[in-house]
N, C-alpha and C positions, 0 to 999 in steps of 0.2 A: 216564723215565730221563734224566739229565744227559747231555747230550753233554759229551764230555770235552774240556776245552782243547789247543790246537793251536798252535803257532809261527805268527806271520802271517807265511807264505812261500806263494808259487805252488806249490812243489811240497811241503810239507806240505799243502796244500789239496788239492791235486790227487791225492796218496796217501790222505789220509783218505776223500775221496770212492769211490775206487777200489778200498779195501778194503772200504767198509760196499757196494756195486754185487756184489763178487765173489760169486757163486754160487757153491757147492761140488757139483762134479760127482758124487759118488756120492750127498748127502741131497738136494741140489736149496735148500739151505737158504742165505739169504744172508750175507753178511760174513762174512771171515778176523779174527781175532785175531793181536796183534804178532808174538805166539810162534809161529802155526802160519806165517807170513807169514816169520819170520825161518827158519823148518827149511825151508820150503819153495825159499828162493830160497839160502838159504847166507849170508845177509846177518845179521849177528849182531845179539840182542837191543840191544845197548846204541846201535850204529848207528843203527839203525833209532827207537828212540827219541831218539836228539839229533837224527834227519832232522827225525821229526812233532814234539818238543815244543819241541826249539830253536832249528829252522830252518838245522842245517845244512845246507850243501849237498854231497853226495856226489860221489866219482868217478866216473867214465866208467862203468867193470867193476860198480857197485853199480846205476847207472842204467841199464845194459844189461840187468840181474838182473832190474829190475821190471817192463821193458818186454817181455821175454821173458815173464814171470808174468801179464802183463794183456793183454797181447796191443796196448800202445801203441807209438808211432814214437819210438825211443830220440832220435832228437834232439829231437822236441817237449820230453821228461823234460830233455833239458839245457837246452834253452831256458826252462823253465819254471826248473829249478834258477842257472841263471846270467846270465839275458837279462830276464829279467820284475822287475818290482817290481809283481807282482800285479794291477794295477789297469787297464791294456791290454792288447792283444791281442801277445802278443809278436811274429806274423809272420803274413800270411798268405799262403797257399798259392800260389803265381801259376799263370797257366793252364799252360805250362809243366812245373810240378808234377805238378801233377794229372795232365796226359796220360800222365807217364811212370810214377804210379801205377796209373793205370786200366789199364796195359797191362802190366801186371806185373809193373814193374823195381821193387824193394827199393828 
């Protein structure tokens, strides 16, 4: 099967990846579709297609949606959506970070 074309954007990439990963908890069976992806988070069909085909980038409240849905760091989703031009690393983590993740702060 064709993989289907995607906007060259950080986070159309990062979304396509993350819906074909998703596991469905009651079949156990992988990848969401746009449509169950769109009822699931409240993020409507047409959004959601100009995020993956046209490489919008979305607001805050839509980027919040997905990272609540996938279980990602909503500012990675903005960083990816407004800081990347795909091709480096938009940030990374400093030790600092990390200690105040490993210890349970949000």
């Amino acid at each position: 099967m064709a993989e289907l074309r995607r906007a060259d954007t950080a986070l159309a990439e990062w979304l396509a990846h993350a819906m074909a990963r998703w596991v469905n908890p009651q079949t156990q069976m992988p990848g969401i579709s746009q449509r169950r992806l769109a009822e699931e988070t409240g993020v409507s069909q047409t959004q959601l297609h100009a995020i993956i085909k046209k490489g919008h980038s979305p607001g805050s409240d839509i980027l919040i949606k997905f990272a609540d849905f996938f279980g990602a760091n909503p500012l990675s989703l903005f960083a990816l959506a407004y800081l990347s031009n795909g091709r480096e690393p938009v940030f990374e983590a400093r030790r600092s970070d990390l200690a105040m993740i490993e210890s349970g702060f949000p």
